[in-house]
Backbone as JSON, one array per atom type, in Angstrom:
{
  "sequence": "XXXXXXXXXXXXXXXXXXXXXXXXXXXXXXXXXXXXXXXXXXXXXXXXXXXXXXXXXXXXXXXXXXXXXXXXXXXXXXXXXXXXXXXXXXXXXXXXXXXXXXXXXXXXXXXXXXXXXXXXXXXXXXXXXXXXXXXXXX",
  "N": [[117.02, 84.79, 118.02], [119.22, 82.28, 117.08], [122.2, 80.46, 117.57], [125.3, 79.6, 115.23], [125.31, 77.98, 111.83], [125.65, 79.54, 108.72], [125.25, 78.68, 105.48], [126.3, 78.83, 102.27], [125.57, 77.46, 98.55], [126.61, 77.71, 95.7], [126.21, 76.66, 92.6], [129.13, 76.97, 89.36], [129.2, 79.3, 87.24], [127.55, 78.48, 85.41], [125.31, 79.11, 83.79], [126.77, 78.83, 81.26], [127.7, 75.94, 80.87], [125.57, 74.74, 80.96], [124.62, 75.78, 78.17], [126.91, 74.83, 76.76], [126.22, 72.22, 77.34], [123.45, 72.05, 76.46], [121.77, 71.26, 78.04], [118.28, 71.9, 79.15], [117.21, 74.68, 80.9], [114.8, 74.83, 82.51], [114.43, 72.42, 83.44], [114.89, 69.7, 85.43], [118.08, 68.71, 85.31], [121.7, 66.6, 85.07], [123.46, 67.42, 86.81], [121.86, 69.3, 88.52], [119.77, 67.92, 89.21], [121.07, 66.27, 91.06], [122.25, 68.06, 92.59], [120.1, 68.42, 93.97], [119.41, 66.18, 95.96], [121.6, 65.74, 97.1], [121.61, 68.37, 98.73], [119.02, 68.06, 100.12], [119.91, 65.75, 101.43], [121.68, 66.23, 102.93], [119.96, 68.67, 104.78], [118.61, 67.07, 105.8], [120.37, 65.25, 107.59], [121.64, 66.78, 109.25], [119.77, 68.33, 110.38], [119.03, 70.99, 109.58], [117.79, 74.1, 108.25], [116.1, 74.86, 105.95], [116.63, 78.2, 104.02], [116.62, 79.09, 101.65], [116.03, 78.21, 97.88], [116.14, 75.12, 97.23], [114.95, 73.81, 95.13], [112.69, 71.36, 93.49], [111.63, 71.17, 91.16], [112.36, 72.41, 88.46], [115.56, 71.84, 89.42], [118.17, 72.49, 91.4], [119.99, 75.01, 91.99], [121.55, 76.98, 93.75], [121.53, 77.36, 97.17], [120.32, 78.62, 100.07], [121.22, 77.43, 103.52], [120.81, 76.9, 106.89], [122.13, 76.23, 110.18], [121.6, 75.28, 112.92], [122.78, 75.26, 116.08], [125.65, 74.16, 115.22], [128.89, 74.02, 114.47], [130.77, 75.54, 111.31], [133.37, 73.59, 111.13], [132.26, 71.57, 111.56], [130.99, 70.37, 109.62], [131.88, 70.31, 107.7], [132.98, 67.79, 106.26], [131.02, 66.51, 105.01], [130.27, 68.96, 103.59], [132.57, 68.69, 101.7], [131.66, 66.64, 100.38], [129.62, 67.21, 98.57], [130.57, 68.85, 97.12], [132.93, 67.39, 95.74], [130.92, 65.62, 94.53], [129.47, 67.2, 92.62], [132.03, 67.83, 91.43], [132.29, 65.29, 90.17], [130.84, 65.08, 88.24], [131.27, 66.97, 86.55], [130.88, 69.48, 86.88], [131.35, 72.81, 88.22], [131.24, 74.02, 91.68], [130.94, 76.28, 93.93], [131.35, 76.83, 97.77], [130.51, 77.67, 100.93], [130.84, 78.13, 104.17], [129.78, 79.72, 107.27], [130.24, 80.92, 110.71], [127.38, 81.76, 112.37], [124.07, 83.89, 113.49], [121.59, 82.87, 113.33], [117.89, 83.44, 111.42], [116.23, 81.38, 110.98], [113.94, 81.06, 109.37], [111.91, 80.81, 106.62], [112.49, 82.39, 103.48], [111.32, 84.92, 101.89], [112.34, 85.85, 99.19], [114.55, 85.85, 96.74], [116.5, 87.84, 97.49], [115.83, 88.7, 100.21], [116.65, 86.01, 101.05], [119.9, 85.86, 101.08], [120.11, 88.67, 102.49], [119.14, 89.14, 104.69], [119.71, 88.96, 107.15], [123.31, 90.19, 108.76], [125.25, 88.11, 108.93], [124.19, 86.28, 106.58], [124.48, 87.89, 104.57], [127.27, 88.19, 104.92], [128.15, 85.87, 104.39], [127.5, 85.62, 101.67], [129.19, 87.9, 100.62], [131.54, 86.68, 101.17], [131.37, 84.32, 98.85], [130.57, 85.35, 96.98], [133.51, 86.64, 96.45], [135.02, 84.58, 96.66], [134.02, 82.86, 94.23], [134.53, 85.07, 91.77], [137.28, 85.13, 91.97], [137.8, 82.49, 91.34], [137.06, 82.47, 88.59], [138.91, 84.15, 87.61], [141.32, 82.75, 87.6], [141.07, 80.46, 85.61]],
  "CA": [[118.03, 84.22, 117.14], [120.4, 81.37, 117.92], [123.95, 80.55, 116.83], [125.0, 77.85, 114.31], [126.07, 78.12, 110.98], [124.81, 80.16, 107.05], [125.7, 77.36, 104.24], [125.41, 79.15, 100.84], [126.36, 77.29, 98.03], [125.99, 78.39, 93.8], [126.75, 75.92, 91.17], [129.79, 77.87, 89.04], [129.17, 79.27, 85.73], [126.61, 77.16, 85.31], [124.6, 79.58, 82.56], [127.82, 78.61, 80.52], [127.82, 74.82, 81.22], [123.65, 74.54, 80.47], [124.64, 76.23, 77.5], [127.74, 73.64, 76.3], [126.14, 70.43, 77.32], [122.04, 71.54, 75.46], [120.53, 71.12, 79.13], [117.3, 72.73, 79.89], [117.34, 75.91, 81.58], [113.42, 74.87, 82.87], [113.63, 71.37, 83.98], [116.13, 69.27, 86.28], [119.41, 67.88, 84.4], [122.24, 65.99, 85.93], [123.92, 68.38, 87.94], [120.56, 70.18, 89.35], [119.02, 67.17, 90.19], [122.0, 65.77, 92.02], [122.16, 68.48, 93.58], [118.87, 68.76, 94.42], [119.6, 64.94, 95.8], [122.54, 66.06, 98.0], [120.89, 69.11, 99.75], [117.87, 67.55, 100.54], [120.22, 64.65, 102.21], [122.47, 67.15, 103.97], [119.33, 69.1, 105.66], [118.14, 65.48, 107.04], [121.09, 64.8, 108.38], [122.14, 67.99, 110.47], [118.81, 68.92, 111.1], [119.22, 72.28, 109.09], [117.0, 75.16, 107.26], [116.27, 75.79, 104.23], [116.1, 79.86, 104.12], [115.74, 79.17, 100.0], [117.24, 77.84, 96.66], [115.87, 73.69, 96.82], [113.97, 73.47, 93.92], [112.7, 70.12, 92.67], [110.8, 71.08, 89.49], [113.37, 72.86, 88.04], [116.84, 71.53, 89.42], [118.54, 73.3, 92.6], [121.72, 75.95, 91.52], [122.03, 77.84, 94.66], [120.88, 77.28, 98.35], [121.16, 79.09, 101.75], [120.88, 76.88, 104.7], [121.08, 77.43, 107.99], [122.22, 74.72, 110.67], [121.78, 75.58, 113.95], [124.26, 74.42, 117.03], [126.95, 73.26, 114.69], [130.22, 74.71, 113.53], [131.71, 75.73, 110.4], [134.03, 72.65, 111.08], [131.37, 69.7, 112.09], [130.12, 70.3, 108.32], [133.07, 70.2, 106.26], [132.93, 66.59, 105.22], [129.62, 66.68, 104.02], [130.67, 69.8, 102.16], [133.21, 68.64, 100.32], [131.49, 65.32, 99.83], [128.85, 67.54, 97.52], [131.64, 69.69, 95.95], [133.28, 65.89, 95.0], [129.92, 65.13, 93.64], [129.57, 68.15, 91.32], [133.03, 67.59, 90.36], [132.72, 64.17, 88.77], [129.52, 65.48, 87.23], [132.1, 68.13, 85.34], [129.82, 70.97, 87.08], [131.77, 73.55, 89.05], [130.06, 74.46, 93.19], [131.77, 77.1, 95.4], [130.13, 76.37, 99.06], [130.83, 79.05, 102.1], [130.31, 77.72, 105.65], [130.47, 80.73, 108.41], [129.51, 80.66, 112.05], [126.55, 83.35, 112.76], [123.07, 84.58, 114.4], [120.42, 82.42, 112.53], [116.85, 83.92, 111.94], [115.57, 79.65, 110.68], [112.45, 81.64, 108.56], [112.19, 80.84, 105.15], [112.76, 83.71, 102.86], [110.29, 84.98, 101.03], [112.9, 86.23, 97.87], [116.54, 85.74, 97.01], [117.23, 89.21, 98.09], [116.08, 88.41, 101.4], [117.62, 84.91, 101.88], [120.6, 86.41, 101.02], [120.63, 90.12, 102.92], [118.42, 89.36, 106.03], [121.42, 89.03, 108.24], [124.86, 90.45, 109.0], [125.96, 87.04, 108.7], [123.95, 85.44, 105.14], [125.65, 89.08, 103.82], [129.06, 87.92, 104.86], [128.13, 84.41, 103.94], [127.16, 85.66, 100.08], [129.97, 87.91, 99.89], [132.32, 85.69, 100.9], [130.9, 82.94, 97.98], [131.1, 85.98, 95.22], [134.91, 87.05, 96.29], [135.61, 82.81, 95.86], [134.03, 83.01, 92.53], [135.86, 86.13, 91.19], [138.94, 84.46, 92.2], [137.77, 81.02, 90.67], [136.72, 83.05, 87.29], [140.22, 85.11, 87.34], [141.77, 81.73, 87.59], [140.94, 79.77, 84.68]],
  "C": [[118.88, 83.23, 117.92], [121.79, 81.19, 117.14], [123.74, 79.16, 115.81], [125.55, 78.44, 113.01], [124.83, 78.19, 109.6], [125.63, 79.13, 106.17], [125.16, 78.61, 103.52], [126.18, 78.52, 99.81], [125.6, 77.77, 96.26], [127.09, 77.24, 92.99], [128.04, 77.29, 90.37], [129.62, 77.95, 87.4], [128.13, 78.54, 84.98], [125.95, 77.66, 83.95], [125.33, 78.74, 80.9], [127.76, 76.91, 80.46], [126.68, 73.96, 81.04], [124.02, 74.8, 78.7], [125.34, 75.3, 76.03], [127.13, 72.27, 76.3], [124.44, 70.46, 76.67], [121.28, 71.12, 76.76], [119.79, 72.64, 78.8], [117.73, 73.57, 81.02], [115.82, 75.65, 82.6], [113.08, 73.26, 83.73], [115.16, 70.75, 84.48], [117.35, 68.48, 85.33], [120.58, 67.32, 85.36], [122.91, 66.0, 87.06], [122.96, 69.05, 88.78], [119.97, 69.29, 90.18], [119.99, 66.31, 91.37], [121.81, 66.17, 93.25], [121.09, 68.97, 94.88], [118.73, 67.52, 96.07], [120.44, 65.94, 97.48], [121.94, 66.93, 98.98], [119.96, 68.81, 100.52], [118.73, 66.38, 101.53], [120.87, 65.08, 103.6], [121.3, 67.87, 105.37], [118.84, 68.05, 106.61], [118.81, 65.54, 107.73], [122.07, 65.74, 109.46], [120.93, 68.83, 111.15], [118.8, 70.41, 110.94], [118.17, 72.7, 108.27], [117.23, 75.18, 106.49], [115.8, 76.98, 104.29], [115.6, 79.69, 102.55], [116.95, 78.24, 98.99], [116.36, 76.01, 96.47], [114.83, 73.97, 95.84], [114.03, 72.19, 93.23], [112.52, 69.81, 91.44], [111.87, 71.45, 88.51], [115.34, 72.5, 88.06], [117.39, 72.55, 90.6], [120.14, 74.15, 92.04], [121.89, 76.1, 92.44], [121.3, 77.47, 95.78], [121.59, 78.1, 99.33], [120.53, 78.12, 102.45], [121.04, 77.26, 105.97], [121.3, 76.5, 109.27], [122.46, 75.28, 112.16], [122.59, 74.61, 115.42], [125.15, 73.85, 116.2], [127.83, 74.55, 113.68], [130.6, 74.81, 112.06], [132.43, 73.81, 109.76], [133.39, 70.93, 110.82], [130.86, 69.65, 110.8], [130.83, 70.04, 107.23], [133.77, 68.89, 105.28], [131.75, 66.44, 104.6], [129.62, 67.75, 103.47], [131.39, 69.62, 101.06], [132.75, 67.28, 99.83], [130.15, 66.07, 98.56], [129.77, 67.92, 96.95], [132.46, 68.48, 95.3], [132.32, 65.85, 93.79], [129.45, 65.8, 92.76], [130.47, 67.87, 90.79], [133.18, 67.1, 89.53], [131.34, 64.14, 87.98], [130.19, 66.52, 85.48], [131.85, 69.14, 85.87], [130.77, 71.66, 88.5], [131.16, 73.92, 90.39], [131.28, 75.26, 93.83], [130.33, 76.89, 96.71], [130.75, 77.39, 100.1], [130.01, 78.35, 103.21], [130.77, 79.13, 106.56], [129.85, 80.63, 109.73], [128.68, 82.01, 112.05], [125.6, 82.97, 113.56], [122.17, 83.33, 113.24], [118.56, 82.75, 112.78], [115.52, 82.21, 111.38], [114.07, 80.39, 110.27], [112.75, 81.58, 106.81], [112.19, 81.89, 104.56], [111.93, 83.83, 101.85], [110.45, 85.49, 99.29], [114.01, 85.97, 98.33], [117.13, 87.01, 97.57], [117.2, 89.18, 99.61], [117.0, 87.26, 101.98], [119.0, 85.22, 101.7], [121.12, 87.75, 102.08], [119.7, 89.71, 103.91], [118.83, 89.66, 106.99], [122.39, 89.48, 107.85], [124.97, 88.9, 108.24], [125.54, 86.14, 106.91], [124.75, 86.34, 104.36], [126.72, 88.5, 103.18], [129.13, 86.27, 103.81], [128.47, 85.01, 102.19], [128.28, 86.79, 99.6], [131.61, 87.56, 99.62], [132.54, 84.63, 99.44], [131.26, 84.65, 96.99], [132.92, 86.54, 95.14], [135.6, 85.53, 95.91], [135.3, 82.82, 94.62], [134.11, 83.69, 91.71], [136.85, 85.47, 91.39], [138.57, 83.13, 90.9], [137.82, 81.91, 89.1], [138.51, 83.36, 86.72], [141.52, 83.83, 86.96], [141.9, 81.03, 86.57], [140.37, 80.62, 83.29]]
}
């Protein structure tokens, strides 16, 4: 394992927001493929894992990444430059950067890319205590 940093991010509410705007649940719409767009630009450019979540056929909701040698910190403009770019889409994103152990193996289910590690754990339940809060909020 080496050090470096778990990215997980989940579109918010999104079932709800597919639901209001008459997108497809099965094929990419403006927010999925964006984001599909963005992730794919982000892993280029830090030289980061995909453990899971990019989906092209369908539209991307949720990803873990994994970015090895780099901080929390060295990532946080290209985080909020996607969470911008959902915004003026209308489409809600909570994103979770944490420093950990990285095992850089794709995941063979969401249960694993999620629970493989101490650290994707913390990562994912970091991201569901932000979106309880966000929910409780509005």
């Amino acid at each position: 394992m080496m050090e470096g940093t778990v990215v997980v991010l989940d579109l918010d509410d999104f079932s709800r927001v597919v639901a209001e705007r008459g997108w497809s649940e099965y094929e990419p719409n403006d927010a999925t493929a964006r984001l599909t767009e963005l992730v794919d630009q982000f892993l280029r450019k830090h030289q980061a894992f995909l453990v899971w979540g990019l989906d092209e056929e369908r539209g991307t909701e949720e990803a873990v990444i994994e970015v090895p040698f780099k901080e929390p910190e060295e990532l946080e403009d290209d985080l909020r430059r996607i969470e911008e770019e959902m915004r003026s889409l209308g489409v809600g994103i909570t994103i979770v950067a944490v420093k950990g152990f990285l095992l850089l193996k794709e995941a063979k289910d969401r249960r694993e890319a999620y629970y493989a590690t101490p650290d994707r754990r913390r990562a994912k339940k970091l991201l569901e205590r932000i979106k309880r809060s966000k929910r409780r909020s509005t």
